[in-house]
LUMMAR-710081 format. One record per residue (C-alpha): y negated, x, z; residue in one letter. Coordinates in steps of 0.2 Angstrom, whole numbers, plus 2048, in hexadecimal, padded with zeros to 3 digits. Example, Ala and Ser with C-alpha at 12.3 -4.5 7.8 and 13.67 -1.06 7.14 Angstrom:
// residues 2
81683E827A805844824S
// end
This chain:
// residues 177
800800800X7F18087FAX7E37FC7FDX7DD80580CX7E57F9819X7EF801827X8017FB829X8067F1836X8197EC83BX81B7DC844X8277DA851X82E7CA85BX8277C786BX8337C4879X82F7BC88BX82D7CB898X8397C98A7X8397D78B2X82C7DC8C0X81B7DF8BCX8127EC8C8X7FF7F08C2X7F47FC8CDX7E47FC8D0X7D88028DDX7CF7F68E6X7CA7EA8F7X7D27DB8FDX7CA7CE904X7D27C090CX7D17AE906X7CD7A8919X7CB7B092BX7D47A6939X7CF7A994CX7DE7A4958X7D77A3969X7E279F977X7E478F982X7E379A992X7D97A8998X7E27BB9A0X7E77CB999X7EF7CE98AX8007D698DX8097D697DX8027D596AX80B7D295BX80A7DF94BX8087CB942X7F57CC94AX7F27DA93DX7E47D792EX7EF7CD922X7FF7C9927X8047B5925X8097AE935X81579C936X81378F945X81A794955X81A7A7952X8167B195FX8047BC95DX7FE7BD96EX8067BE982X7FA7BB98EX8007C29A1X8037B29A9X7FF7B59BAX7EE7AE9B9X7F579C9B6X80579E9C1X7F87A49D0X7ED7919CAX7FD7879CAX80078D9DAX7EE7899E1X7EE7779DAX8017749E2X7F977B9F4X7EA76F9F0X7F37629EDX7FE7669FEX7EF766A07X7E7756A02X7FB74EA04X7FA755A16X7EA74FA19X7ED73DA13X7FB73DA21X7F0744A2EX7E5736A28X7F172AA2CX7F572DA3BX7E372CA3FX7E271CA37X7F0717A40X7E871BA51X7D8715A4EX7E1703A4BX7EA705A5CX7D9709A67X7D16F8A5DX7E16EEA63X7DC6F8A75X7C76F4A73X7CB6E1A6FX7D36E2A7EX7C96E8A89X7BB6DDA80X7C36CDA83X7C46D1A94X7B46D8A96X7AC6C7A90X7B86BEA9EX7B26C4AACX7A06C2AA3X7A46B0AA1X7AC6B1AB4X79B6B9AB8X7916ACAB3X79D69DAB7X79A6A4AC9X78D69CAD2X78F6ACADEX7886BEAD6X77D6CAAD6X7726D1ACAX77A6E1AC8X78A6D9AC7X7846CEAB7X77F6DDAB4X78D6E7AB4X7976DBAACX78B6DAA9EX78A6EAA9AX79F6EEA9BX79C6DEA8CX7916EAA83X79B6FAA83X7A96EFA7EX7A26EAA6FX7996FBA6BX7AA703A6DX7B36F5A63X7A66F7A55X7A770BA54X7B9708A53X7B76FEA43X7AA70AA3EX7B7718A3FX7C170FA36X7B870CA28X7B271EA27X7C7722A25X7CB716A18X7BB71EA0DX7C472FA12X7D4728A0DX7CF7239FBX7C87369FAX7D573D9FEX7E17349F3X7D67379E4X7D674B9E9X7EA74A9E9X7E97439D9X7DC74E9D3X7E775D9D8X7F67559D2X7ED7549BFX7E87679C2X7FA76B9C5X8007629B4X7F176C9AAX7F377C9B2X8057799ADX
// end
């Protein structure tokens, strides 16, 4: 062929099925940068080699041990916190308990406090210290009945407290856990 054209053979084209390796000099940077930060707080005692730039982690794969002393020392605060507000609930009801025996006891003494008042003044025969007397033991009664009652009060309001502080350290327990 002697126009001046090079020649040129053809050749069929087959589908390539090997490995292709190409290399090149260059910088990676990743498609996105996840930050893992842990549900409790202490010192880091072991770290994966998956926590290195560019490895893939899966679900449930272990990156980070955290030194679990921290949380096993806060369990164990919120289980005695919890102990504590039990045993003062019981304390409390022993209390209660003996606040409602001295009312049984101050009725008592009341209602026979205001008989001799009434025998007092059913008497045509007294004198003015003892109306007096017998007056006053009617007073002291009452005041004593009405602290009582007061005291009681003032438990049942402690009571309620305290139940909601045994709760609150039983909530404590589950998140500490």
């Amino acid at each position: 062929s002697g126009d001046g054209l090079p020649e040129v053979t053809t050749q069929r084209v087959l589908p390539y099925k090997g490995p292709l390796d190409i290399e090149i000099d260059g910088i990676v940077t990743p498609f996105r940068d996840i930050e893992v930060a842990a549900e409790v707080g202490g010192q880091v005692l072991v770290k994966a080699a998956a926590c290195r730039a560019g490895i893939f982690v899966r679900q449930g794969d272990l990156l980070v041990a955290i030194d679990p002393e921290d949380y096993d020392l806060e369990v164990d605060r919120c289980e005695k916190q919890k102990l504590q507000a039990d045993a003062e609930l019981e304390e409390l009801e022993v209390e209660i308990s003996n606040v409602r025996s001295l009312m049984e006891f101050a009725a008592a003494e009341l209602k026979l406090n205001e008989k001799e008042w009434d025998r007092v003044l059913a008497s045509n025969v007294y004198s003015q210290s003892e109306r007096d007397q017998a007056e006053r033991s009617v007073i002291v009664s009452q005041n004593a009945a009405r602290a009582l009652e007061n005291q009681q009060a003032t438990l049942e309001a402690k009571r309620s407290r305290l139940n909601v502080a045994s709760e609150l350290a039983k909530v404590q327990i589950q998140k500490a856990n």
